[in-house]
C-alpha positions in Angstrom: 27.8 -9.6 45.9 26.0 -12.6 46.8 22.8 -10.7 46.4 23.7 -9.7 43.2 24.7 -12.9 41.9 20.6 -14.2 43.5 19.1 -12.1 40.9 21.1 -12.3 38.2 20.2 -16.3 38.5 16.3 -15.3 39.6 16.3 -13.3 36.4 17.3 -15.9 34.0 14.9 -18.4 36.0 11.9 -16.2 35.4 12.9 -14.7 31.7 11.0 -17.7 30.0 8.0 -16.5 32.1 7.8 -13.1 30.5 6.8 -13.3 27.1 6.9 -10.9 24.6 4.0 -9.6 21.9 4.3 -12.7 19.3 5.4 -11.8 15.6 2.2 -11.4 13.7 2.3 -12.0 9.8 0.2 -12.5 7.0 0.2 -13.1 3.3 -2.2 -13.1 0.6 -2.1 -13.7 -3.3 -4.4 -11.7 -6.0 -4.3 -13.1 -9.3 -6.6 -12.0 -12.1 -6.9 -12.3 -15.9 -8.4 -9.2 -17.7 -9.0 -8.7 -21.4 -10.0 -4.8 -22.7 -11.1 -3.5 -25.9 -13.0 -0.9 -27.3 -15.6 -1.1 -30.1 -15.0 2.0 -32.4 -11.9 0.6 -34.0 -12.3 4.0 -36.9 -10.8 6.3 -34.1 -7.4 5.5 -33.5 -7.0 7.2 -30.2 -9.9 4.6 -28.8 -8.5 1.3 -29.9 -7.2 -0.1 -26.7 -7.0 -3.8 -26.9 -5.4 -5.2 -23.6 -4.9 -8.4 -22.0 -3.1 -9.2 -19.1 -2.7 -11.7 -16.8 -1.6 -10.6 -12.9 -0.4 -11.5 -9.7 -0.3 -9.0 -6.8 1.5 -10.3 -3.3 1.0 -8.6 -0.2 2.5 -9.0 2.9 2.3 -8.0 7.0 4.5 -8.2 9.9 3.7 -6.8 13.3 5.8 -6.8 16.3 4.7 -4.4 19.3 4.1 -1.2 17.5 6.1 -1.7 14.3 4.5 -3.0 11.5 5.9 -3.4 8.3 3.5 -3.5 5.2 4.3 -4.5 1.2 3.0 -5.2 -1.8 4.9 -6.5 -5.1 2.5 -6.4 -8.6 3.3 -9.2 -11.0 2.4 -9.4 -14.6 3.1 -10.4 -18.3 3.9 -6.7 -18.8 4.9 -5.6 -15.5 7.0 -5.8 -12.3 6.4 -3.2 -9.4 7.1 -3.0 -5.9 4.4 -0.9 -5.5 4.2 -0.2 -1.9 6.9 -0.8 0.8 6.3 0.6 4.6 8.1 0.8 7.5 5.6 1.9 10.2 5.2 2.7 14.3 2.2 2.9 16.0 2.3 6.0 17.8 -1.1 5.3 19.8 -4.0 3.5 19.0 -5.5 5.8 16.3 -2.1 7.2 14.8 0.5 5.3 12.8 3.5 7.0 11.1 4.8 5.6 8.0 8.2 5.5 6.4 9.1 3.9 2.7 7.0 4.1 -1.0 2.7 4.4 -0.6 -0.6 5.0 -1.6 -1.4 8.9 -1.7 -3.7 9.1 1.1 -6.8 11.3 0.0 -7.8 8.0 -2.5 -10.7 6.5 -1.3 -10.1 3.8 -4.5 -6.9 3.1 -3.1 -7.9 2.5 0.4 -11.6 0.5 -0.3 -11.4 -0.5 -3.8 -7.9 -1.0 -4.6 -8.2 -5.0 -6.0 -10.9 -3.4 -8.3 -11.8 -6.5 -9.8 -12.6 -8.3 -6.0 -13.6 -5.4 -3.9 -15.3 -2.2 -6.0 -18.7 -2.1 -7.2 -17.3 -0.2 -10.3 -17.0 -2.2 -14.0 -13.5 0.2 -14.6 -11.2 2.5 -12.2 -12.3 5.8 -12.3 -9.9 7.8 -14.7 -8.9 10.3 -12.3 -7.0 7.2 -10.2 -5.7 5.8 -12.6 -2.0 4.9 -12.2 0.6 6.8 -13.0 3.0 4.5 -14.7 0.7 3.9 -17.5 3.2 4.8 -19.9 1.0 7.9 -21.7 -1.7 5.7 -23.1 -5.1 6.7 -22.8 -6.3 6.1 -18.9 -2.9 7.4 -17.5 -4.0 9.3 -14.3 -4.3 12.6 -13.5 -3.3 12.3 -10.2 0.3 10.9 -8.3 -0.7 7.8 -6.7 2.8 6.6 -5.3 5.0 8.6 -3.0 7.7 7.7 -1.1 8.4 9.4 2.0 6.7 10.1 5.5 2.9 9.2 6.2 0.7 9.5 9.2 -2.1 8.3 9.8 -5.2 8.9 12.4 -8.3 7.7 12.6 -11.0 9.0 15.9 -14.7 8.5 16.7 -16.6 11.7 16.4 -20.1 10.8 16.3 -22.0 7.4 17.1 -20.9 5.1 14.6 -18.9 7.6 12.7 -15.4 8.0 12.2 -13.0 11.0 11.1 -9.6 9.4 9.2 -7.5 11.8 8.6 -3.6 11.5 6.7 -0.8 13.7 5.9 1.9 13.1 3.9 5.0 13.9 2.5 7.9 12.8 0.3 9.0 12.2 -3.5 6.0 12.0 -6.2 6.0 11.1 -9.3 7.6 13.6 -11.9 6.0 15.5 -15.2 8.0 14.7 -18.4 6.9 15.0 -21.7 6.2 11.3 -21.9 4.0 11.5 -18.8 4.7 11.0 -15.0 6.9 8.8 -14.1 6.9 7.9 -10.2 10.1 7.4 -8.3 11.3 3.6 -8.3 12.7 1.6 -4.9 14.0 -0.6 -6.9 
């Protein structure tokens, strides 16, 4: 009993002695103003005058192996949670991913995806265009927001060269007559 009772004590003595992986966190703020317009104003279908003021918010946490990742868009026409992940890191190279993200085989989304700070692009390449766009001229071809299950790996295969590679599955973005519309979290 008495033994017992030594390192129970010993054990509360020492448990400011071990600490644990801190809570890593980070924010950041994108804002941009953008004005677009087209010159041909006889063609109807090419008169796209737009102007649009934005704020996109991202956020980190990491504690041990579980991350969690978001980002919220902002604008004078627009409010989107646009991504929202729960992840674990399985190993080193390999994350899994739960909640709403990117589609993975977008190398815009992953590199250039604050166009106007990171691409070397004027526009977004029509192909990744979002989704949401309502059916105006520059809606994309492609789903870019699912919500479901993502992992991720990355490995070295040569010298200075690295294979990514991501699967994923969930809920995309459904065809109606108006366009696609992607599946909301909120």
């Amino acid at each position: 009993m008495r033994v017992s009772r030594l390192v129970i004590v010993l054990s509360l003595l020492a448990s400011p002695l071990a600490r644990g992986e801190p809570l890593q966190h980070e924010f950041l703020l994108f804002t941009s103003a953008e004005a677009v317009g087209t010159f041909d104003r006889a063609a109807p279908l090419t008169q796209l005058p737009d102007e649009g003021l934005k704020a996109d918010l991202l956020f980190t946490l990491q504690y041990g192996s579980f991350k969690l990742f978001g980002e919220y868009l902002l604008s004078d026409h627009e409010a989107d949670l646009e991504r929202f992940q729960f992840g674990w890191q399985l190993s080193e190279n390999t994350i899994a991913w739960l909640g709403r993200y990117h589609q993975p085989s977008s190398v815009w989304n992953h590199e250039h995806h604050h166009g106007q700070y990171l691409s070397t692009a004027i526009t977004r390449p029509a192909i990744e265009e979002w989704e949401d766009g309502g059916g105006e001229i520059g809606e994309g071809v492609l789903p870019q927001h699912f919500t479901g299950m993502l992992i991720e790996n990355s490995r070295s295969v040569l010298s200075g060269w690295s294979l990514r590679t991501a699967f994923g599955a969930g809920e995309t973005p459904v065809i109606t007559p108006r366009g696609m519309e992607p599946f909301d979290l909120l």
